[in-house]
N, C-alpha and C positions, 0 to 999 in steps of 0.2 A: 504494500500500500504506500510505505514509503517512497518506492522510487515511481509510484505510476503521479503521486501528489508533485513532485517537487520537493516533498521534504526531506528527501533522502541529502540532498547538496549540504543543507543544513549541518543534518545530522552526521553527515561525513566527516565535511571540515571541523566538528565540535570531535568527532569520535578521531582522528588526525590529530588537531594540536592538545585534546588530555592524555594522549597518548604518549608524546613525544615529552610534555611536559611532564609526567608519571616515570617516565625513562631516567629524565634528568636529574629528577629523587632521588630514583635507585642507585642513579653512578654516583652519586653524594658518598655513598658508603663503596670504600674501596672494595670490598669482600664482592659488588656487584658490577662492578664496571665495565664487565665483560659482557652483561648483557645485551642482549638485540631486541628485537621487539617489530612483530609484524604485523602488519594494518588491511585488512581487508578493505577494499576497493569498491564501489559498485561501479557498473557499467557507467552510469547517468556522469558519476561524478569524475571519473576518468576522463569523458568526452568533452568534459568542461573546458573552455578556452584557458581559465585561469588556476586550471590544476597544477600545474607544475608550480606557477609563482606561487600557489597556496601551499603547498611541499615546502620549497625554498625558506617562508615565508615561517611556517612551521618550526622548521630546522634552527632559521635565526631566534625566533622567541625562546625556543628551550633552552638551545647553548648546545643541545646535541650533536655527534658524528654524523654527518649524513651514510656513513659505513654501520650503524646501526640500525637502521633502518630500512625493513623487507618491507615492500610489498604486496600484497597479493591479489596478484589477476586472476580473470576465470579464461577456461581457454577460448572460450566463446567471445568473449568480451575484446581479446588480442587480436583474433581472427576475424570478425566482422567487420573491422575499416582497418586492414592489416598494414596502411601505409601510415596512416595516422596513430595508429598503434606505436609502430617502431620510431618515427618522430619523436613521440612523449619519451617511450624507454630510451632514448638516445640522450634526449637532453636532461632526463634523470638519473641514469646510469655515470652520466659524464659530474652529475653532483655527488657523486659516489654509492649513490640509493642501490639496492640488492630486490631483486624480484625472487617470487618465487611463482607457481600454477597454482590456482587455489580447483580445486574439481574437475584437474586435469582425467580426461576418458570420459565425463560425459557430454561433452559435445561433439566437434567433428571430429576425432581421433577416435573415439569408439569404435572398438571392434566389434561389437552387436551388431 
């Protein structure tokens, strides 16, 4: 319901920077600092014009690595505007951002 509203954009960028911000806690304490910390994506908000600067954007408020930070695509969601796809990943990749598949096999790569 969220993404058919709009309010998924919202909720993403809020679920994004308490994320990163929550990260920033944890490396407070050295015993954690090692952690990563992966963010589920939706399609809508991926597609957004101003996704990557809200990443960036992200990244500056907490103070975090951008080497901490996964995250996760659906494969569906890569492969439906697969040029505009690798666009984003390029120019977040190169901010040192880490992907991972999030429900990789059930879209087009399914062998059913």
């Amino acid at each position: 319901m969220a993404e058919e509203t709009g309010l998924i954009l919202p909720i993403g960028l809020w679920v994004l920077e308490t994320a990163c911000a929550q990260l920033a806690c944890w490396q407070a304490d050295p015993r954690f600092n090692r952690l990563i910390i992966a963010v589920n994506v939706s399609a809508r908000q991926f597609r957004e014009a101003a996704f990557v600067s809200q990443v960036r954007n992200a990244l500056n408020n907490s103070g975090i690595r951008p080497e901490v930070l996964k995250l996760e695509l659906t494969e569906s969601l890569v492969l439906d505007n697969v040029e505009n796809s690798i666009s984003k990943m390029r120019e977040l990749k190169a901010l040192g951002i880490k992907f991972s598949m999030d429900d990789f096999g059930t879209g087009y790569s399914s062998l059913s």
